[in-house]
VODRENFI-951824 format. One record per residue (C-alpha): residue number from 1; residue in three letters; x, y, z. Coordinates in nm, 4 decimals, decimal comma. Layout:
residues N
NUM|ALA|X|Y|Z
...
end
This chain:
residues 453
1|UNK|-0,7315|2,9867|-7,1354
2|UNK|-0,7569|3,1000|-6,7824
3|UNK|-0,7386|3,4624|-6,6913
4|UNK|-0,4575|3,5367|-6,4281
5|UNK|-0,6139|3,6575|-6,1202
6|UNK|-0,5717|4,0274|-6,0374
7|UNK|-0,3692|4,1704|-5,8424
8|UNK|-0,0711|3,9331|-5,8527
9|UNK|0,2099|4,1003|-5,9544
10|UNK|0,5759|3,9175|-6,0187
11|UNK|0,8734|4,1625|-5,9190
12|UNK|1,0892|4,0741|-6,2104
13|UNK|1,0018|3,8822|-6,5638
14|UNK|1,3703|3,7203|-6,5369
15|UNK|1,2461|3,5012|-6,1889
16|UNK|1,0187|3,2673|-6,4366
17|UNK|1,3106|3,1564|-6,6435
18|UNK|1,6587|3,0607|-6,6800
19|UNK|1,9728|3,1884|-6,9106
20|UNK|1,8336|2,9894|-7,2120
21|UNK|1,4530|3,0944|-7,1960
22|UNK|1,3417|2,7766|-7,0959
23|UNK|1,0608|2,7988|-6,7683
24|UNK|1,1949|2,6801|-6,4456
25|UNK|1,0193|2,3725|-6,3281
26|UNK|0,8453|2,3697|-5,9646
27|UNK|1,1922|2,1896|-5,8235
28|UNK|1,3799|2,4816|-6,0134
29|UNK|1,1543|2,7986|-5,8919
30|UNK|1,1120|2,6693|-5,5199
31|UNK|1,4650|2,9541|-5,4550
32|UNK|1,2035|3,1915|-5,6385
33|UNK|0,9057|3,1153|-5,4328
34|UNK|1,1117|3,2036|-5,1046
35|UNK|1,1050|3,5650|-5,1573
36|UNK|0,7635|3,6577|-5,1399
37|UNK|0,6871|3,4164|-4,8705
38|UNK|1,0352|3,5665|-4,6956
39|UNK|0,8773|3,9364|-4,7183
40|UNK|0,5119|3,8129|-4,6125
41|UNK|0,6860|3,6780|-4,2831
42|UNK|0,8376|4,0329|-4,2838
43|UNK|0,5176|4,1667|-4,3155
44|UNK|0,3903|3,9845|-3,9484
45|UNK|0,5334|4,1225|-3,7115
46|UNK|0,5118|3,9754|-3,3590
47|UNK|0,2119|4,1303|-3,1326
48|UNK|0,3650|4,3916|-2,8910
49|UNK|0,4288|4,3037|-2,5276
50|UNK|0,2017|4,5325|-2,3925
51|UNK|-0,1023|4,3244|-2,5522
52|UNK|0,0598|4,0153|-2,4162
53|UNK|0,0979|4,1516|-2,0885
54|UNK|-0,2615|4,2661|-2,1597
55|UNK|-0,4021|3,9175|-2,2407
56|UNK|-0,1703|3,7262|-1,9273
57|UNK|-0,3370|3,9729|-1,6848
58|UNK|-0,6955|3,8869|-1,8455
59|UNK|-0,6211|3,5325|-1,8442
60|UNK|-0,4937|3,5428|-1,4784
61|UNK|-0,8254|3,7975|-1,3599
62|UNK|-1,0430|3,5886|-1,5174
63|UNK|-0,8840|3,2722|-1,2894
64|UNK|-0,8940|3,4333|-1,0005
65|UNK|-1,2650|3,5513|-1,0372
66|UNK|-1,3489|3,1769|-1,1132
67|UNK|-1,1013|3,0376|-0,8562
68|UNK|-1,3018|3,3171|-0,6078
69|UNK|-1,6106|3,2039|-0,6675
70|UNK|-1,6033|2,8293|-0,6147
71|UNK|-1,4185|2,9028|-0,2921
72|UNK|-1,7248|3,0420|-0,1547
73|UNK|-1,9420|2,8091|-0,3536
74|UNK|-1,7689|2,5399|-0,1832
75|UNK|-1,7120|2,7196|0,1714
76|UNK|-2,0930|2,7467|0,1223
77|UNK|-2,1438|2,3884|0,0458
78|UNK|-1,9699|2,2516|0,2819
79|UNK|-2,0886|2,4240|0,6328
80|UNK|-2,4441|2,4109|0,4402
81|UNK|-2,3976|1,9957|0,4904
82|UNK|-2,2127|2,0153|0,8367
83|UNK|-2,5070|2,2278|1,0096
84|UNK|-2,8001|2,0085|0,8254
85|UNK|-2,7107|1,6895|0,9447
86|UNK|-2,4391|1,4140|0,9790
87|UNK|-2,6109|1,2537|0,6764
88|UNK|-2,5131|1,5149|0,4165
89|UNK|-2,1771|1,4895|0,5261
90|UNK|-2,1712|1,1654|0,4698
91|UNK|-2,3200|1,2066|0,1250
92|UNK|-2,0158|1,4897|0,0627
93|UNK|-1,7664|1,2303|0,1880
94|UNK|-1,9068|1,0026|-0,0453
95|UNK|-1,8957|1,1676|-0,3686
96|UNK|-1,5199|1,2619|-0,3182
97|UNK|-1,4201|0,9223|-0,2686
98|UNK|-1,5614|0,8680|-0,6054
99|UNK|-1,4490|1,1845|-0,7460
100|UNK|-1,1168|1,1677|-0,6144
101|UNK|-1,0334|0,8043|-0,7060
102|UNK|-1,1764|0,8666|-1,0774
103|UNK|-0,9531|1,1248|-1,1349
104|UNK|-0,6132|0,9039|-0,9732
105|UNK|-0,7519|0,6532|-1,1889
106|UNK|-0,7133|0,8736|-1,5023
107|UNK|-0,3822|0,9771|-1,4818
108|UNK|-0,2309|0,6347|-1,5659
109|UNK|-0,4756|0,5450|-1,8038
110|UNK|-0,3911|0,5262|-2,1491
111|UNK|-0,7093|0,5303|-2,3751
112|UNK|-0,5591|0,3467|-2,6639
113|UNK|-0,5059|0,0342|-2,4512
114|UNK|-0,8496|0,1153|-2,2562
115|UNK|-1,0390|0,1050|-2,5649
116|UNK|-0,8329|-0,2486|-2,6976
117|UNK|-0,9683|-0,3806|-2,3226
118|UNK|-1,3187|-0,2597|-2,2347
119|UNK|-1,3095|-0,4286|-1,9487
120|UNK|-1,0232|-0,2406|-1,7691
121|UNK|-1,2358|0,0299|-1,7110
122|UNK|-1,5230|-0,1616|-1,5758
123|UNK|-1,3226|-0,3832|-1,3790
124|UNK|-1,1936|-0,0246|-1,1908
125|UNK|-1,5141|0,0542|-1,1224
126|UNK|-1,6459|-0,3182|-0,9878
127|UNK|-1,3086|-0,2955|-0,7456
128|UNK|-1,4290|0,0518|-0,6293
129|UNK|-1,7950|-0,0271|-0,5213
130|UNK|-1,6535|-0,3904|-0,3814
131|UNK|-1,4559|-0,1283|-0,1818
132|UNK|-1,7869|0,0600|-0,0587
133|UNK|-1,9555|-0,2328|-0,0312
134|UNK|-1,7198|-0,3829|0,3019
135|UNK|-1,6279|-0,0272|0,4469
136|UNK|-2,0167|0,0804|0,4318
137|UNK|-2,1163|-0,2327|0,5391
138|UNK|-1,8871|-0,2180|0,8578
139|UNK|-1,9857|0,1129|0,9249
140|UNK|-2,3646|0,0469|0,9448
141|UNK|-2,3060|-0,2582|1,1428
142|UNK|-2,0500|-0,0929|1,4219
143|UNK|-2,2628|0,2044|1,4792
144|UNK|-2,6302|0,0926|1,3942
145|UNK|-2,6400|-0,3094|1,4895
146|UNK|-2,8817|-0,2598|1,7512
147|UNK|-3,0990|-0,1693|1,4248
148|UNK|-2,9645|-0,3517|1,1629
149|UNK|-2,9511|-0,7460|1,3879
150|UNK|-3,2989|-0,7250|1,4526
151|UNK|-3,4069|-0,6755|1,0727
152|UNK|-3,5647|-0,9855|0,9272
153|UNK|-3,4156|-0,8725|0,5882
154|UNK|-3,1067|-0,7149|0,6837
155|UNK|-2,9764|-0,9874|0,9203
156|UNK|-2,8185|-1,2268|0,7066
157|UNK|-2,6447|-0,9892|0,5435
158|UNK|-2,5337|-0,8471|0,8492
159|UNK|-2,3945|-1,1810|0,9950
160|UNK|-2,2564|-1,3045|0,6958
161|UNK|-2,0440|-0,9254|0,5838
162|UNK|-1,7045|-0,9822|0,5395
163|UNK|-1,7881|-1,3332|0,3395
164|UNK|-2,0350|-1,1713|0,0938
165|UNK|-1,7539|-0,8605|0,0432
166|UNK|-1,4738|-1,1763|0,0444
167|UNK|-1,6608|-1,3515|-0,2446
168|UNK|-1,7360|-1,0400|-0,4512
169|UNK|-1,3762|-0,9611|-0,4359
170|UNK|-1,2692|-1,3120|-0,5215
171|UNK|-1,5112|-1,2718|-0,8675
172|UNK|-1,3351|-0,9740|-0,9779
173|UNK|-1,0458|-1,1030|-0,9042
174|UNK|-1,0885|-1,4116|-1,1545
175|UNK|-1,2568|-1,1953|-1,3875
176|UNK|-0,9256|-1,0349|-1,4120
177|UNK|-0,7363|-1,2732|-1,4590
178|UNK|-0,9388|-1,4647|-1,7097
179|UNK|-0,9368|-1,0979|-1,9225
180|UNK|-0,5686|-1,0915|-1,9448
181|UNK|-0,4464|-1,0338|-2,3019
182|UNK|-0,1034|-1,1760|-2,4826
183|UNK|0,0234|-0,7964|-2,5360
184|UNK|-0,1111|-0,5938|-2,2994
185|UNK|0,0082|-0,7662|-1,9757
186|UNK|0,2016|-0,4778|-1,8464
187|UNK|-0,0417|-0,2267|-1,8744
188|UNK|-0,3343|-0,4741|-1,7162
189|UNK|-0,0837|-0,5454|-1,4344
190|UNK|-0,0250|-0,1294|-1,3788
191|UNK|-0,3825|-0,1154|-1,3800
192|UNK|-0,4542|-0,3402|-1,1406
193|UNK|-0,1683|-0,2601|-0,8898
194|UNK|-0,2841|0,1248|-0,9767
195|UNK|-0,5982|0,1025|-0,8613
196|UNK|-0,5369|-0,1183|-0,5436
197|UNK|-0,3126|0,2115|-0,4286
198|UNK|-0,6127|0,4147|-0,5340
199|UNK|-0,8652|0,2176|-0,3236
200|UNK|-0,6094|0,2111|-0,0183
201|UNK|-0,4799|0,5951|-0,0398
202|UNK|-0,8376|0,7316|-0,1415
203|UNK|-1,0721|0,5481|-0,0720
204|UNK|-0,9784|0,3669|0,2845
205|UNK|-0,8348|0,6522|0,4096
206|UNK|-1,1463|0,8309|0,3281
207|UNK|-1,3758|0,6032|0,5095
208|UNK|-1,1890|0,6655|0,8552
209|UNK|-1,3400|1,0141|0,8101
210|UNK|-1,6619|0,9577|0,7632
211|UNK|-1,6341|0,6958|1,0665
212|UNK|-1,4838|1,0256|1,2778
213|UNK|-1,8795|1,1690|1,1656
214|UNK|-2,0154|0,9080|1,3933
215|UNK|-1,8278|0,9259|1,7006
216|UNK|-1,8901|1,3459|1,6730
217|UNK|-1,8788|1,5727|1,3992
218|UNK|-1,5447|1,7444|1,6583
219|UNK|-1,3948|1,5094|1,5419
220|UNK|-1,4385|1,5639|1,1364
221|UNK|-1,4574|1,9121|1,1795
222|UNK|-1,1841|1,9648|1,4035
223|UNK|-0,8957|1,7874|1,1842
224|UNK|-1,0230|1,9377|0,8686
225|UNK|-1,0429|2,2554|1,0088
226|UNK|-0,6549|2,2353|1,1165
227|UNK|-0,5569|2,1569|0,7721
228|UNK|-0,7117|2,4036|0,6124
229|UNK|-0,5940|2,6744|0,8856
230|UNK|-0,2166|2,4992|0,8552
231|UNK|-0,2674|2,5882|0,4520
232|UNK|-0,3325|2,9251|0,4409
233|UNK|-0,0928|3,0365|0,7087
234|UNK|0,1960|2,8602|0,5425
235|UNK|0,1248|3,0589|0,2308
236|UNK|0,0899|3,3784|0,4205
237|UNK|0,4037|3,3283|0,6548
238|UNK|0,5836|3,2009|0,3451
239|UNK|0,4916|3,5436|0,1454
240|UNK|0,5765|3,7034|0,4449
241|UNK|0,9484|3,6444|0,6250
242|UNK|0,9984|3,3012|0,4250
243|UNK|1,3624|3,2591|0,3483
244|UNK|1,4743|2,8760|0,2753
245|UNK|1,3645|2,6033|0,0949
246|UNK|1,1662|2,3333|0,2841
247|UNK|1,1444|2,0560|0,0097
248|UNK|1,2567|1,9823|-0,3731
249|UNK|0,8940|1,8368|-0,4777
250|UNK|0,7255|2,2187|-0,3723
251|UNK|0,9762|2,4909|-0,4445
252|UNK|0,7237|2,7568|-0,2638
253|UNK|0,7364|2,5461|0,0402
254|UNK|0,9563|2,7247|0,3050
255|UNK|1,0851|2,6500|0,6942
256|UNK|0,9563|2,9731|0,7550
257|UNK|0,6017|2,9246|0,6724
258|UNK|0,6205|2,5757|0,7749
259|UNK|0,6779|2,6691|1,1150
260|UNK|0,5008|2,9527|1,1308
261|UNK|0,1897|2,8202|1,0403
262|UNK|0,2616|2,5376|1,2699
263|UNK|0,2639|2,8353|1,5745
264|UNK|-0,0764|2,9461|1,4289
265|UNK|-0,2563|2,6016|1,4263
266|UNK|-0,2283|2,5563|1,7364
267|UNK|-0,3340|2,8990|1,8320
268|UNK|-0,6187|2,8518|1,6222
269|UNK|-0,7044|2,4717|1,7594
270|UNK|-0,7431|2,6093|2,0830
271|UNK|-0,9549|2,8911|1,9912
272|UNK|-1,1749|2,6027|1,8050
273|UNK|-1,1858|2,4099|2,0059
274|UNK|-1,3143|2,6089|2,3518
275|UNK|-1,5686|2,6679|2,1236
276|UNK|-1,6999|2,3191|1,9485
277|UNK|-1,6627|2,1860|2,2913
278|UNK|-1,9762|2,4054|2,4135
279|UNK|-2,1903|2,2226|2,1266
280|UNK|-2,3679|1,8856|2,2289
281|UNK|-2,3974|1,8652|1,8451
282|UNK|-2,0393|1,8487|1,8084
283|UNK|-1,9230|1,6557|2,0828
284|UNK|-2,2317|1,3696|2,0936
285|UNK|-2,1860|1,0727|1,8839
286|UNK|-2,4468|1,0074|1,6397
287|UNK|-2,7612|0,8557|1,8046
288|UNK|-2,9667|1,0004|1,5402
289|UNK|-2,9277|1,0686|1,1607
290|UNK|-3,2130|1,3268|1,1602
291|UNK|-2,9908|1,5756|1,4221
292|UNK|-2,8591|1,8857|1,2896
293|UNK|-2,7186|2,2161|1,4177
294|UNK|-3,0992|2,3539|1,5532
295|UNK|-3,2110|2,0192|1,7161
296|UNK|-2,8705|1,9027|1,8840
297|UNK|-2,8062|1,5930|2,0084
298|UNK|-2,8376|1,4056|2,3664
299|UNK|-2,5494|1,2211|2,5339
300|UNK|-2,3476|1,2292|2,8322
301|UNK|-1,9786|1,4139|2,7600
302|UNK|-1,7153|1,2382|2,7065
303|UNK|-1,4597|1,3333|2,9858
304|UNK|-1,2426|1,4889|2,7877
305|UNK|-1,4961|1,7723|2,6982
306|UNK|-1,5929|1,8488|3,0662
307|UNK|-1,3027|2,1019|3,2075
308|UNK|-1,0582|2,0081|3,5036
309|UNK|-0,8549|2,1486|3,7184
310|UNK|-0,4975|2,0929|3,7087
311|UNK|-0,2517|2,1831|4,0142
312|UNK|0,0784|2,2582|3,9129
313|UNK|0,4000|2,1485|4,1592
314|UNK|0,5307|2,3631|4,4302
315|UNK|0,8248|2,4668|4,2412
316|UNK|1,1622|2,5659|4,4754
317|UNK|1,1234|2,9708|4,3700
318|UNK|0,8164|2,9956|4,4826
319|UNK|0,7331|3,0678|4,8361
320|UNK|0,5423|2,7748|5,0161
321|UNK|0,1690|2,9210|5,0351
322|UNK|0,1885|2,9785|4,6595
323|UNK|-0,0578|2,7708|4,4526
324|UNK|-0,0394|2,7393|4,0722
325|UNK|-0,4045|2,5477|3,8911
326|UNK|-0,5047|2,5637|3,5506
327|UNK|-0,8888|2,4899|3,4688
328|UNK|-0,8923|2,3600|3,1319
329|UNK|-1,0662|2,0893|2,9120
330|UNK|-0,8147|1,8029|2,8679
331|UNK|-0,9740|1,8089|2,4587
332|UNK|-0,7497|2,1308|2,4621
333|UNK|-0,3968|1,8814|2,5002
334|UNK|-0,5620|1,6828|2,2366
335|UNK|-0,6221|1,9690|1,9952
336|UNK|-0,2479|2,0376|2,0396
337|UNK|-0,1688|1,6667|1,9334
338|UNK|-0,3418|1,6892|1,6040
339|UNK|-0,2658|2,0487|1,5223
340|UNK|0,1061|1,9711|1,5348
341|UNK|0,0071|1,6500|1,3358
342|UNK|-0,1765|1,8233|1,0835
343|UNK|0,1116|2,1232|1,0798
344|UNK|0,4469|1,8856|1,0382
345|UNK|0,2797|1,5488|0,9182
346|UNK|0,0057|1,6320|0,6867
347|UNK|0,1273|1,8306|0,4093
348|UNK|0,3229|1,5425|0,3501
349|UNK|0,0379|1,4048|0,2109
350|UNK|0,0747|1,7017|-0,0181
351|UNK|0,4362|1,6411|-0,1107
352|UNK|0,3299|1,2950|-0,2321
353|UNK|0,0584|1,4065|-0,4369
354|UNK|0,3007|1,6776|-0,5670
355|UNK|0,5828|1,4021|-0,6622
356|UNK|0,2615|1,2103|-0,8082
357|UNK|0,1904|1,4398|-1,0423
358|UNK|0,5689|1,5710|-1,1223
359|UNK|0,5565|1,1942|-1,2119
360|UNK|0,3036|1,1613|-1,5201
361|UNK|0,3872|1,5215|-1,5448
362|UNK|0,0342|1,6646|-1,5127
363|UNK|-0,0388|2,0403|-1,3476
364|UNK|-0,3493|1,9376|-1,1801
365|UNK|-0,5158|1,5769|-1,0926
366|UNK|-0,8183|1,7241|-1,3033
367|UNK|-1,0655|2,0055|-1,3241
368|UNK|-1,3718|1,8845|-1,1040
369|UNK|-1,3320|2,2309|-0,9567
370|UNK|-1,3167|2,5083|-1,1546
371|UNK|-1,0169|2,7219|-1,0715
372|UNK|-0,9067|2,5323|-0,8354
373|UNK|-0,7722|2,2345|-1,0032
374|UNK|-0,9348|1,8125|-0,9530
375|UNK|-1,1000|1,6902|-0,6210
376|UNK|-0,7524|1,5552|-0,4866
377|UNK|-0,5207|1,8465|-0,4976
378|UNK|-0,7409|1,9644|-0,2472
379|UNK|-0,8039|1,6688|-0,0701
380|UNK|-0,4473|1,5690|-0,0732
381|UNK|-0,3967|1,6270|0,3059
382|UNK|-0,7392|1,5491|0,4596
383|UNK|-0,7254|1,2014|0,3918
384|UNK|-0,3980|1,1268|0,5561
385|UNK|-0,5848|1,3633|0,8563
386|UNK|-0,8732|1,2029|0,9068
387|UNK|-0,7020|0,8502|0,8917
388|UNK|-0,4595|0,9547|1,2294
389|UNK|-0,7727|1,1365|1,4028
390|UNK|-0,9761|0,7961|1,3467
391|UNK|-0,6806|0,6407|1,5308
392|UNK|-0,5980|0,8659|1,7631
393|UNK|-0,9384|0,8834|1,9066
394|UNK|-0,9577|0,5377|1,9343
395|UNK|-0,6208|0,4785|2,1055
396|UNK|-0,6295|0,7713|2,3424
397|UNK|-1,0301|0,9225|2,3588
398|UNK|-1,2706|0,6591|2,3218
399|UNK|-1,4115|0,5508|2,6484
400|UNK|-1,5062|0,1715|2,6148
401|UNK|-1,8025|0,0452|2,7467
402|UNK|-2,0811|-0,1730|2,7290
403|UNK|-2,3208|-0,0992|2,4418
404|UNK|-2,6639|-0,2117|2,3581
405|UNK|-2,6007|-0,3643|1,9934
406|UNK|-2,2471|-0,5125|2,0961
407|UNK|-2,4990|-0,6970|2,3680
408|UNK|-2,7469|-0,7675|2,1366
409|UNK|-2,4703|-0,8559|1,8881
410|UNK|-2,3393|-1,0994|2,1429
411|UNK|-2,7084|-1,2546|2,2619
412|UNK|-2,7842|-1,2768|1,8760
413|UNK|-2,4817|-1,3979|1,7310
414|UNK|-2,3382|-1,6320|2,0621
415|UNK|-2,6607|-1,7720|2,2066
416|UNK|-2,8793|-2,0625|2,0974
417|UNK|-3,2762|-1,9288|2,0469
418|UNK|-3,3582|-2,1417|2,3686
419|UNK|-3,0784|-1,9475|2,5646
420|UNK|-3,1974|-1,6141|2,3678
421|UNK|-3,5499|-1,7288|2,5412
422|UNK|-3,4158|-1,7677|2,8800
423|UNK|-3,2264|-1,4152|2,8236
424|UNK|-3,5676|-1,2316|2,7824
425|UNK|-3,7335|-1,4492|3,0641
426|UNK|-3,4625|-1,3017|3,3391
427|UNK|-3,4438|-0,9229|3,1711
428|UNK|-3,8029|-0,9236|3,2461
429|UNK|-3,7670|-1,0628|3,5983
430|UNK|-3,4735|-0,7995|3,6868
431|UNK|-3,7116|-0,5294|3,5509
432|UNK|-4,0274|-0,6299|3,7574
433|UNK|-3,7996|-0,6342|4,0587
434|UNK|-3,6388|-0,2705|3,9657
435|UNK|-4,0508|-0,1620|3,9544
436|UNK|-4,0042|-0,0727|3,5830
437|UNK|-4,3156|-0,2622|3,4885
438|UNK|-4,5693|-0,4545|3,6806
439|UNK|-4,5999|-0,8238|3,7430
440|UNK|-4,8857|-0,8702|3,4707
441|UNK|-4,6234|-0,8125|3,2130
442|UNK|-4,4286|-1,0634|3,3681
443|UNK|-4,6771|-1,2774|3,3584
444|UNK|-4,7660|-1,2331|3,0121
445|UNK|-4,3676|-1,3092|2,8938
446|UNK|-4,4321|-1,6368|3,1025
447|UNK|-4,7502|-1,7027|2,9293
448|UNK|-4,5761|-1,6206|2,5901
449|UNK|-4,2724|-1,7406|2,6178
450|UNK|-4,2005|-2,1472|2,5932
451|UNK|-4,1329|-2,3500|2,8973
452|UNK|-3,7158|-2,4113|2,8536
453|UNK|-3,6979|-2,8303|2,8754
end
């Protein structure tokens, strides 16, 4: 027989049985058991609420110290790529596309299905470089053609783009289709749909930006600089005097700071701006990948950069012989353009991303930054940014002229090779007459060129 183990005491003999003697059965003792456990919950009591207060301020110390430190990390980072070169940028605009449209891509997954389809997530992925594929592509044939035509190897693909990125989207697109399962319709559907909002919202938007790298980092730096500055003054002037409610989807949001930090971007875009402006590295489009911050870059200004004097109207109070100018750069109107668009049209951007995630109620797109939440809930504004300063540059900046791989584009793409022939005959003719080079080279183009029959 078993020896009862010490120490276990029972408060009254009378709790193991009934009136007639007879021992209660399990069913019949459970009241009994109920008074021990009772007094052992006694027993606990709840912590205090100064060590719960104590562990909330260590838990909130230890965020901010975190949240701290990647700030700089990434303040670091980031002007660390901007004064190296326009090709880190472009490296740090890459890997938030990805970053950014993984973690969208997440939040209406549902791993149960995933796993039942291994090809959803792989099909995601074949959409997204598809997706790089024609928006790199375009980019490296805009801005580097008079490079990329001339390329034995390169030249097909060049000519021939938009068919190759056509056909590779046309294959994923059947692949989906044939990988449809009885069952699981709806959530292949949602995926699908999902991700072509992730590739337009994300990704598309994203490559405008990088595109703004190449016609002058002013215009990357510039935008994102105005969000950024719009940001923190609408939490300061917020803190500060704000009063009323701007929007349902962000309860901090208020007019107040809304328009106060509207006042500020501006007053900060101009400061900027009379600043990047004095840069050739800034305001020069990219003629050379290897440029950074110490080398420069060699162009003439656009006229927007160079300043001009602007004579204001003889106004009726003023006496006749009074003259009002203003010497100014007219990239100083323009600054006050996208300020105010990145003040009262950008957090927007926000607002959706906020409603996004009230949706699939989630705090934070993810945690690729540590204290600070995923890639997008930082990103959340610069994309819609970039996008308008792509456009607006292009509608209103963007001085359109002749340039040497459009020609060569033109003479490649347009011309038969006995016409391309002809071409090179009569450049070399204008050039001999201009005294650029002598008539032997002329000669020797004769010599080496065919007789056109």
């Amino acid at each position: 027989m078993a020896r009862p183990k010490r120490g276990v005491k029972f408060n009254s003999p009378h709790k193991m049985t009934n009136g007639d003697g007879r021992r209660l059965s399990v069913t019949d003792g459970s009241a009994s058991e109920e008074e021990p456990r009772t007094q052992i919950e006694k027993d606990q009591k709840p912590p205090p609420a100064e060590q719960t207060a104590q562990s909330d301020y260590e838990k909130k110390k230890a965020n901010f110290i975190t949240r701290t430190l990647w700030t700089f990390i990434m303040i670091g980072g980031f002007f660390g790529a901007l004064f190296m070169g326009h090709i880190y940028i472009i490296v740090v605009i890459t890997a938030i596309q990805i970053i950014s449209f993984s973690e969208v891509i997440a939040i209406a997954s549902i791993p149960s299905r995933a796993r039942q389809i291994r090809s959803s997530k792989s099909l995601n992925w074949y959409w997204l470089a598809t997706a790089l594929y024609f928006l790199y592509g375009e980019t490296v044939i805009y801005y580097f053609n008079h490079i990329v035509l001339v390329d034995k190897v390169l030249l097909p693909f060049a000519t021939h783009h938009r068919f190759i990125s056509a056909v590779l989207y046309v294959f994923g697109f059947v692949f989906f289709v044939a990988s449809l399962q009885a069952g699981n319709y709806k959530f292949q559907f949602t995926q699908f749909a999902w991700t072509h909002m992730a590739l337009y919202l994300i990704v598309v938007q994203a490559h405008f930006v990088m595109n703004n790298v190449f016609e002058g980092m002013i215009w990357f730096f510039l935008p994102a600089a105005l969000v950024i500055t719009n940001d923190i003054f609408a939490y300061v002037c917020g803190i500060t005097f704000g009063r009323t409610q701007l929007i349902k989807l962000s309860p901090k949001k208020t007019v107040e700071g809304f328009m106060g930090a509207w006042i500020m971007t501006i007053m900060f875009g101009i400061l900027l701006t009379n600043l990047l402006i004095r840069s050739s590295y800034f305001i020069c489009p990219v003629t050379n990948l290897g440029a950074n911050i110490f080398s420069g870059l060699e162009c003439t200004p656009n006229p927007v950069f160079v300043p001009k004097t602007y004579t204001l109207p003889q106004y009726f109070f003023l006496s006749e012989d009074t003259k009002l100018s203003l010497t100014v750069a007219p990239m100083q109107f323009h600054t006050l353009i996208l300020a105010t668009f990145a003040s009262l049209i950008a957090p927007f951007g926000g607002f959706f991303a906020s409603g996004l995630k009230r949706t699939f109620k989630i705090k934070d797109f993810g945690d690729s930054i540590p204290g600070h939440g995923g890639m997008t809930d930082r990103m959340d504004c610069q994309f819609i940014m970039g996008f308008f300063a792509h456009m607006y540059y292009h509608s209103f900046v963007a001085v359109n002229k002749a340039q040497l791989g459009n020609v060569m584009e033109m003479a490649i793409t347009g011309l038969t090779v006995e016409e391309q022939i002809e071409l090179v005959r009569g450049m070399g003719r204008y050039l001999a007459n201009q005294d650029v080079w002598g008539t032997k080279v002329l000669q020797c183009l004769d010599d080496a060129l065919p007789i056109r029959r």
